[in-house]
C-alpha positions as CSV (number, residue, x, y, z in Angstrom):
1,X,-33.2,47.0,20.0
2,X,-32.3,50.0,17.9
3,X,-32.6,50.0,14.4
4,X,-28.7,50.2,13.7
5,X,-28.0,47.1,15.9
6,X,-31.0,45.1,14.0
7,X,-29.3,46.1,10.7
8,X,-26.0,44.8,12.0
9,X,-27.4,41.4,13.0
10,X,-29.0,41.1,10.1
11,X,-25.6,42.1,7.6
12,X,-23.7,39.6,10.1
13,X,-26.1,36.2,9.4
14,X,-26.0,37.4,5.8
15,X,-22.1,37.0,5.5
16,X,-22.1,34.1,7.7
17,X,-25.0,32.6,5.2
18,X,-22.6,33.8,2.4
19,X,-19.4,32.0,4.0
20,X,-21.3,29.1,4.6
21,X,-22.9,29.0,0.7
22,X,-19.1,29.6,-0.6
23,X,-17.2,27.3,1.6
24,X,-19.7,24.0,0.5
25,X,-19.1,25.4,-3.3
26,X,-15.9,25.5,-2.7
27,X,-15.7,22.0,-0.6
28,X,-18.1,20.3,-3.9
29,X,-15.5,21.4,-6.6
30,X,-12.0,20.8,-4.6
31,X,-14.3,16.6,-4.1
32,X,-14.7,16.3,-7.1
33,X,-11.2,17.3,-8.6
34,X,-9.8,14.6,-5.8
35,X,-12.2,12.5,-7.9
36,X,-10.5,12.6,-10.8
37,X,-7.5,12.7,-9.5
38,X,-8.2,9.6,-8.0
39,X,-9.4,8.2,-11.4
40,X,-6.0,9.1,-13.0
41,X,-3.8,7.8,-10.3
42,X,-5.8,4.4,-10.8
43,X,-5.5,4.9,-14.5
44,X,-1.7,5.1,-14.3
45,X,-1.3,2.2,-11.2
46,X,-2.9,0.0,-14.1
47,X,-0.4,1.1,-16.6
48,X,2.3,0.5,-14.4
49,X,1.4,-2.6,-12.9
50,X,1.2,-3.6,-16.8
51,X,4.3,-2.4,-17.6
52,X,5.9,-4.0,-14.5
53,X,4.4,-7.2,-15.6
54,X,6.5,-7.1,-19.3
55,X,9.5,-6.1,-17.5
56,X,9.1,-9.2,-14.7
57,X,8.8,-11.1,-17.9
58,X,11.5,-9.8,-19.8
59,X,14.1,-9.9,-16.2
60,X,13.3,-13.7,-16.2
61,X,13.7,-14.2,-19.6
62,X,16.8,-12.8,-19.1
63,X,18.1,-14.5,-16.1
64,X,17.2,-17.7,-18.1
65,X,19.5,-16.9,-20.6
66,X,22.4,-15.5,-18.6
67,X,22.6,-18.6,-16.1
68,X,22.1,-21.0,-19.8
69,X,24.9,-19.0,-21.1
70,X,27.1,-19.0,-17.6
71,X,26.6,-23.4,-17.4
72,X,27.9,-22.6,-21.1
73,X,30.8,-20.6,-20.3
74,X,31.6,-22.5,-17.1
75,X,32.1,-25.7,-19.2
76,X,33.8,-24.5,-22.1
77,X,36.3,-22.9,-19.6
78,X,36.8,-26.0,-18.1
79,X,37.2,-27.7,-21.5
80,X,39.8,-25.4,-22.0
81,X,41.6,-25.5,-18.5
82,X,41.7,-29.6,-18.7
83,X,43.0,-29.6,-22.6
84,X,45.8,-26.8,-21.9
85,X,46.5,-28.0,-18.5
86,X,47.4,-31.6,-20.9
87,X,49.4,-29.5,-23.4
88,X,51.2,-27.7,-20.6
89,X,52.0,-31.2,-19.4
90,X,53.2,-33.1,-22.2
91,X,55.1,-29.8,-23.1
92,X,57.1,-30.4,-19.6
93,X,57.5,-33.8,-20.3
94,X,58.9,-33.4,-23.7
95,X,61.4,-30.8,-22.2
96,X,62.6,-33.3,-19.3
97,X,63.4,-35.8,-21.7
């Protein structure tokens, strides 16, 4: 083998040792930032799942209140109806007579 092709083969393992050395650098530090990410996005599904816990509370609350409030509403509407539906009636009567 000449002495150029040697010198060739040898510059050629060097990068490929080089490539090799840089891609695993470069494969540690892009694991470990999906890491961290990871960390944060269970960090913020906690938070959430909090939060979505006060607002489950807080929608019940409400419904509670809304259907108390429409029996309410419901009855004193039909209060209403029945006691006009009487004045409507003895009006009529009054104006037959």
């Amino acid at each position: 083998m000449r002495p150029i092709e040697s010198l060739v083969i040898t510059i050629l393992f060097f990068l490929l040792g080089m490539s090799i050395i840089v891609g695993t650098i470069y494969l540690i530090i892009t694991l470990v930032q999906i890491r961290k990410t990871a960390r944060e996005v269970e960090n913020t599904v906690k938070k959430v799942n909090i939060e979505l816990d006060f607002v489950n509370r807080t929608s019940n609350k409400f419904m509670l209140i809304c259907g108390k409030f429409s029996s309410l509403l419901t009855s004193v509407s039909s209060i209403l109806f029945y006691a006009f539906s009487k004045i409507i009636k003895k009006n009529r009567r009054g104006e037959n007579e």
